[in-house]
Structures are given as structure tokens and as C-alpha cells.
C-alpha positions in Angstrom: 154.7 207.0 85.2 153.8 208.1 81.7 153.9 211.6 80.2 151.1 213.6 80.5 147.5 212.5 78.4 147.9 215.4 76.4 151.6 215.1 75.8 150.9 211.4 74.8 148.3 212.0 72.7 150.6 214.7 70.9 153.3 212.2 70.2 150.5 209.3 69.4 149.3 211.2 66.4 152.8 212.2 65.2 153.8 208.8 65.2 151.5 207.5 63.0 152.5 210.2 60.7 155.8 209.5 61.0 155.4 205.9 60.3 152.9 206.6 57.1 156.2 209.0 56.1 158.9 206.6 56.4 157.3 204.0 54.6 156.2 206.7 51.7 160.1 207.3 51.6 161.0 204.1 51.6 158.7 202.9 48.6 159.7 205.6 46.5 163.7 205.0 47.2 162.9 201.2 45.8 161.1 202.4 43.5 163.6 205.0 42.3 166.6 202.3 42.4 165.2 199.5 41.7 166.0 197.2 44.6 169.4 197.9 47.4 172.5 197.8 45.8 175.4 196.1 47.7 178.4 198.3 46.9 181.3 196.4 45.8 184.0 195.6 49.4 181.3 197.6 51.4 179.9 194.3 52.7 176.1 195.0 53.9 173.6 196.4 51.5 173.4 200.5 51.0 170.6 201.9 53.4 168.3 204.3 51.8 169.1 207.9 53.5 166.9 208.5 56.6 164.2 211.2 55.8 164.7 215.0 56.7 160.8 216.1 58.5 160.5 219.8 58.9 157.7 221.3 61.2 156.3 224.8 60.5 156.2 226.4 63.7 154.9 229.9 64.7 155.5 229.6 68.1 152.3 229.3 68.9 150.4 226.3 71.3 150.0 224.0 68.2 152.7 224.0 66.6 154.7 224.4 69.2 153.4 221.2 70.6 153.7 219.7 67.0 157.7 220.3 67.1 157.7 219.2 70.5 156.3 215.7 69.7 158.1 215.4 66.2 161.6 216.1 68.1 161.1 213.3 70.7 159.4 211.0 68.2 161.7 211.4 65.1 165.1 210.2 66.3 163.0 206.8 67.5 162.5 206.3 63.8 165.6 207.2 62.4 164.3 210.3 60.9 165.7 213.6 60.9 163.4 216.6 62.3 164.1 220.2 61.1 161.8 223.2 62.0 160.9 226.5 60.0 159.4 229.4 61.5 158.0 232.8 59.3 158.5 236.1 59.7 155.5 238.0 58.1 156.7 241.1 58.9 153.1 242.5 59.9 153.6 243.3 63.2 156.4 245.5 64.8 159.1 243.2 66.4 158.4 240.1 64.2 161.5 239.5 63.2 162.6 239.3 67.1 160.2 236.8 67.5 161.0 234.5 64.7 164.7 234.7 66.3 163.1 233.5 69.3 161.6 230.4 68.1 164.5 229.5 65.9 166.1 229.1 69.3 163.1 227.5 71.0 163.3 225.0 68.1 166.9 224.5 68.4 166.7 224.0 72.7 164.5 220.8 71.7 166.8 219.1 69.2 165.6 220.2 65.7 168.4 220.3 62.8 168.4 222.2 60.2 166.2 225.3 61.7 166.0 228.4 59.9 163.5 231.5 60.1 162.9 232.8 56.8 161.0 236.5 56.0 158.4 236.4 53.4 156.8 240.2 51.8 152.9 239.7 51.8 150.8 240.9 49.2 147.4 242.3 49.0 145.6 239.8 46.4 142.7 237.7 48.1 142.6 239.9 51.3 145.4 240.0 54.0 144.9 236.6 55.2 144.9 234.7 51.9 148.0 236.9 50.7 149.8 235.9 54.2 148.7 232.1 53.4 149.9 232.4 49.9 153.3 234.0 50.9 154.0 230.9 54.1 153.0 228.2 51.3 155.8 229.8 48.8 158.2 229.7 51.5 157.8 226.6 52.8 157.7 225.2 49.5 161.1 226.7 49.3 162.7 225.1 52.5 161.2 221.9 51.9 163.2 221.8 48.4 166.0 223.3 49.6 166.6 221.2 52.7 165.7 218.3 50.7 162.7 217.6 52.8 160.5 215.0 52.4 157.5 216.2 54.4 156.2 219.6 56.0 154.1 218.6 59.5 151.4 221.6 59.7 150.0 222.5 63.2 146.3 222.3 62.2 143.7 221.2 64.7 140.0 220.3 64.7 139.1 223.9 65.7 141.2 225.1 62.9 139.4 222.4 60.5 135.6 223.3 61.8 136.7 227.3 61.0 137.6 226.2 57.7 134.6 224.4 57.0 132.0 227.0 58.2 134.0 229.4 56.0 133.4 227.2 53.3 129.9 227.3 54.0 129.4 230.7 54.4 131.5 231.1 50.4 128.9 228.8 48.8 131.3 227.0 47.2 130.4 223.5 47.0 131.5 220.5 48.7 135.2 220.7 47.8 134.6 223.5 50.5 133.0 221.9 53.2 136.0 219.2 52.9 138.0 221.7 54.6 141.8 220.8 54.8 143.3 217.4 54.0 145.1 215.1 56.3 147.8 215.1 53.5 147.9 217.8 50.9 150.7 219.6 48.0 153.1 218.2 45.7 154.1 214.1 46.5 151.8 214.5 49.6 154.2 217.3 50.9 151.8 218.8 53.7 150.8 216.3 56.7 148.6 217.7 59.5 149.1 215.2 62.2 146.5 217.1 64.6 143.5 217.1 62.8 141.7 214.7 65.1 142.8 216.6 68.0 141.5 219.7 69.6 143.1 223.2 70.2 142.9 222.5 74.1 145.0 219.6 73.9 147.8 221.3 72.1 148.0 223.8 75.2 147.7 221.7 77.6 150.3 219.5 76.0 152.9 223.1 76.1 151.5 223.8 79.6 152.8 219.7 80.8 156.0 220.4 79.2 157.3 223.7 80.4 156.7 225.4 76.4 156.8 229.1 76.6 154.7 229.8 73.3 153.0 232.8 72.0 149.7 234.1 71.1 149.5 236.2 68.1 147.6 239.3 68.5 145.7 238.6 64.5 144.0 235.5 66.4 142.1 237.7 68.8 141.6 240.7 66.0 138.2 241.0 64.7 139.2 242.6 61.7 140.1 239.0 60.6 137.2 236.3 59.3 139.0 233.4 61.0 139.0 235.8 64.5 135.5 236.7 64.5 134.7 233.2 63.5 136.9 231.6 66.3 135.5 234.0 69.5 132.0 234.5 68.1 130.6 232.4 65.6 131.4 229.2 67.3 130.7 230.1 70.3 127.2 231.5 69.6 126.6 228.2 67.8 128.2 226.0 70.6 125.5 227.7 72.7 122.8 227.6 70.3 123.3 224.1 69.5 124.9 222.5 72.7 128.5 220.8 72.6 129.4 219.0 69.6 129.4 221.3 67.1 133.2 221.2 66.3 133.6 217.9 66.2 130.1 217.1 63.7 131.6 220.3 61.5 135.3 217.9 61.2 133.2 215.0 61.1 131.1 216.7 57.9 134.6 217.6 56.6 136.0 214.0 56.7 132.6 213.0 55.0 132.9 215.6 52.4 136.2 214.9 50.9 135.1 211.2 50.6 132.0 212.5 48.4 134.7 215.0 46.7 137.2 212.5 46.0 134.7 210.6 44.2 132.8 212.6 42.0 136.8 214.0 41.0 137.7 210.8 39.9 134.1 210.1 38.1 135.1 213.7 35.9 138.6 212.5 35.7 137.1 209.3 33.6 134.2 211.2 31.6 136.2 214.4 30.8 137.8 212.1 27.7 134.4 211.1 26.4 133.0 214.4 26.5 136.0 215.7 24.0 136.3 215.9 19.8 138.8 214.2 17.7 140.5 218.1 18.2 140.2 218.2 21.8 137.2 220.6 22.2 134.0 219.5 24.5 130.8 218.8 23.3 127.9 220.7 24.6 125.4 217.5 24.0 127.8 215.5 25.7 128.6 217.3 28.8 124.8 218.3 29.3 124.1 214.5 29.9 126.5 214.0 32.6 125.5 215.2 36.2 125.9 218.5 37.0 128.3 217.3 40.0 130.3 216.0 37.0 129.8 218.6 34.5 130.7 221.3 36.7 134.0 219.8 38.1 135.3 219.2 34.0 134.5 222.4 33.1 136.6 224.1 36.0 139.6 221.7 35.4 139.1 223.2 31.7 139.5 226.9 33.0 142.2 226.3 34.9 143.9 224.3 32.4 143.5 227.4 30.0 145.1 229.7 33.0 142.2 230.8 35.3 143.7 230.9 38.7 142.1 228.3 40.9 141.7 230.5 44.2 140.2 233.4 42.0 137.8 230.9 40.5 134.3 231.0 42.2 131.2 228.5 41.8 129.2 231.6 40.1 132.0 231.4 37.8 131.6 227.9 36.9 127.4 228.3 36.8 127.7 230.7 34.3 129.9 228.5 31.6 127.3 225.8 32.5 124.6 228.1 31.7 126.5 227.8 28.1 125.6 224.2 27.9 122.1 223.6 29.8 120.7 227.5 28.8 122.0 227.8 25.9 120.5 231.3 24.4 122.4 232.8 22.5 124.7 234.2 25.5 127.7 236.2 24.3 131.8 235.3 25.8 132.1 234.5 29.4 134.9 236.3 31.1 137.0 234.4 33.7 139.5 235.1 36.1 143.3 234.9 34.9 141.8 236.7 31.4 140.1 233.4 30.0 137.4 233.5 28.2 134.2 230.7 27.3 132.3 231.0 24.6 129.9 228.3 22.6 130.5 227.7 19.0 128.9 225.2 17.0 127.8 222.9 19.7 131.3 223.1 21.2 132.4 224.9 24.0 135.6 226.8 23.8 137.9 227.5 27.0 140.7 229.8 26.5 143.1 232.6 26.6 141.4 236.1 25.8 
């Protein structure tokens, strides 16, 4: 008899992760050397070292479920599965907690696991500044540990949240795309649950015997994402019948396609839209379309040191408004103290 559905449909979508990560790891060490070097009296060719896979895990349903199907999964592949867990310090007894799953993690067979404390800001609003201060940290581990991936607990609940949130900021279809099957540095990130939903996650801890734990922030209205999760959806699930989370992942999936494409379209025309010095022209740019325009001239203000999650589509309408209503308009001021101004017919992007 076979595990659970849930259980196997856990492992089913870490596996293919897994798979797309070994043979990542495995192009880049022939790439790196060249081909497998037989060392001299060693007899067989040199085996590229097996990968080290860490999961970030809260203790929580998902990604408590995620470690759970990367520790029986990994060893099958020859891959070595580590876990991280992060202490935000926000609530009283945090730390214990993280202690807790450290040794949860352990009990199923992870190696190297470690708990690390982060300090969380203020800038962007208490979730963003918790965000910011988990992606520094696991950015840490993964190049401390030598990782070669970071497997995020992400489901399609989570991805329809981020996608309405999007919505509701107005800011474009890079929004709507929500978060990326693979995402940071080398493809650092992987989110093997995506195409799953929250339910299956539990009920995946449930078949197993996984103590996990419910953070009190997901159930606190104070938060976006909370009210969002227990009302918003809801009143939209009953508005709009069943469905809704899976059309808002679908419309994500959908989106990054469009996304993708008009990046790589600006990627191509940014270099015809430049001078001889470097500088884009105003008569140039204003012919492309405004999909186009728009995306060069936010890769130009974040290029000159504007801060990409400070950097709002207003923002990037009122440069434009430099090239298609041109009046005379004095300096632009931009996040990160940059600063767009028109001279000549060019358009200047810089330090202030």
C-alpha cells in the first residue's frame, strides 16, 4: 500500500525539483571543469560532489511538509538535504521555537541544520522588513553551507495572495506574475509547491504524524497577507464560486510569460535607444511601446541606484511623462536619491 495521496503528491513535486537541481549541478560542474578528470592510480573517473539542498522551514504545515518530502526524496538522488529555520524574534519565546524545529528537522534526517536569528527593520512595513531580513539570512546559509539550492514552502494559496496584492498595488504585470517557480542568484530559490494547495500540505503533516505550528501573524489582521487570507478570498470564493485560487495562479503563470517577454524585447531595444556617450534619446524611446519604454527606463533608475522595492509604477509614469509630455517639467526625484531630468532631447538618469 502506497503513502498517503497527499504525502505522495508532496514527494511527487519535490522530485521533479530535485531532478531539475541535480542536473543544473551537474551542467555547471562540466562546465566549470571541462569534462571528468581521471586522477592519476585512482582508477575510475572523479565524481562531481553530490549537491547540498537546504529547506527553509518555519515549522509551519508547508514547510514542514516540504522538509518532510525533501528528506525522504534527497538520499534517493544522492543529494544532501540540510534545513534552516529563522528566528524573527517578534514574538515572546521565538527563539524556543526555532530550537524546536532544529530538532524536528534533525528527527527526519536533515544535515547540516542550523537556526539562525535575524534583527528586523522597519523599512517597507513589518512584513516586507521581516521578508527582507529571512532573504539576507538565507542568502547567508546557502553560501556558507555551500548550498546549491534553497526549496521555499510556497503554495497556490500563498501565490493567489501574492497576486491579488499585486493587483490591489497597481503595479503592472510583473505583479500579477506573483512568485516564480525559480527565483535569486543562479536560480537559488525553488518553490516545489506552487501547483499545490495549502490543504494538501496539512493533510500531508496530518498522514505523517508532523507536529507543526501555526503562527499567530497568519491569523492577525493587522497584517495585509492575514486579512487577505481569512477575508478577501473568502468573500471572493463566495462571490465568485470555487475556482478563484486556482484562475488567480493560473493568471500568475500567464503573466510571467507576458513579463518575460516584453523583458527580453527592452533587453534588445535599450542599446538602440542609447548615444554614442551612453545617454537615451527621447525620440527614440517615445517610439517604442510604452510596455517597452517603461521597463528601460526602470532598469535605467535602478542601474543609477534607485532601490527596486521602493520603486513604484507612478514613479516610472512620471519619467515617461519626460519623454511623451514633454513640457518643460523640472528634475524628477526617485527613490535611493536619483534624479531624471530631460536635456537636450536626452534624458538623464542619475545620482542627485
Amino acid at each position: 500500500m502506497g503513502p498517503h495521496p497527499s504525502v505522495a503528491a508532496i514527494r511527487l513535486a519535490v522530485r521533479r525539483v530535485l531532478h531539475d537541481i541535480l542536473t543544473d549541478h551537474t551542467s555547471t560542474i562540466g562546465r566549470s571543469t571541462g569534462h571528468l578528470r581521471t586522477a592519476a592510480g585512482r582508477g575510475p573517473a572523479e565524481r562531481p560532489p553530490s549537491p547540498l539542498v537546504l529547506v527553509a522551514c518555519s515549522g509551519g504545515a508547508d514547510s514542514m511538509a516540504l522538509a518532510s518530502a525533501l528528506a525522504f526524496e534527497a538520499p534517493k538522488l544522492g543529494i544532501r538535504a540540510g534545513g534552516v529555520t529563522i528566528d524573527h524574534g517578534l514574538q515572546p519565546g521565538s527563539g524556543l521555537r526555532a530550537d524546536e524545529v532544529v530538532v524536528k528537522l534533525r528527527g527526519l534526517g536533515l544535515d547540516p541544520v542550523e537556526s539562525i536569528a535575524v534583527s528586523v527593520g522597519r523599512e517597507g512595513g513589518p512584513e516586507a522588513a521581516a521578508r527582507d531580513a529571512r532573504y539576507a539570512a538565507l542568502d547567508a546559509a546557502a553560501e556558507r553551507h555551500g548550498a546549491t539550492a534553497v526549496l521555499l514552502g510556497h503554495t497556490r494559496d500563498d501565490q493567489a495572495e501574492t497576486v491579488l496584492l499585486g493587483l490591489a498595488r497597481g503595479s503592472g504585470i510583473r505583479s500579477l506574475s506573483g512568485m516564480a517557480a525559480v527565483s535569486g542568484a543562479g536560480g537559488r530559490y525553488r518553490r516545489p509547491f506552487l501547483a499545490l494547495d495549502r490543504q494538501t500540505a496539512r493533510k500531508a503533516c496530518m498522514a505523517q504524524s508532523l507536529s507543526v505550528w501555526d503562527d499567530p501573524h497568519n491569523a492577525d489582521p493587522a497584517y495585509t497577507r492575514s486579512r487577505l487570507r481569512h477575508e478577501g478570498l473568502p468573500a471572493l470564493e463566495k462571490a465568485l464560486g470555487k475556482g478563484v485560487v486556482e484562475a488567480l495562479a493560473r493568471t500568475a503563470r500567464l503573466s510571467r510569460d507576458d513579463a518575460d517577454a516584453l523583458d527580453t524585447w527592452a533587453s534588445q531595444a535599450e542599446a538602440s535607444v542609447r548615444d554614442a556617450t551612453g545617454l537615451l534619446e527621447c525620440a527614440k524611446l517615445y517610439a517604442l511601446p510604452p510596455a517597452v519604454r517603461r521597463r528601460i527606463l526602470r532598469r535605467a533608475a535602478i542601474e543609477a541606484g534607485a532601490p527596486a522595492g521602493s520603486l513604484f509604477a507612478r514613479h516610472i509614469e512620471e519619467v515617461d511623462r519626460l519623454i511623451t509630455g514633454w513640457r518643460g517639467q523640472g528634475v524628477i526625484n526617485l527613490p535611493g536619491r536619483v534624479v531624471a531630468q530631460r536635456q537636450g532631447g536626452r534624458l538623464v538618469i542619475r545620482q542627485g
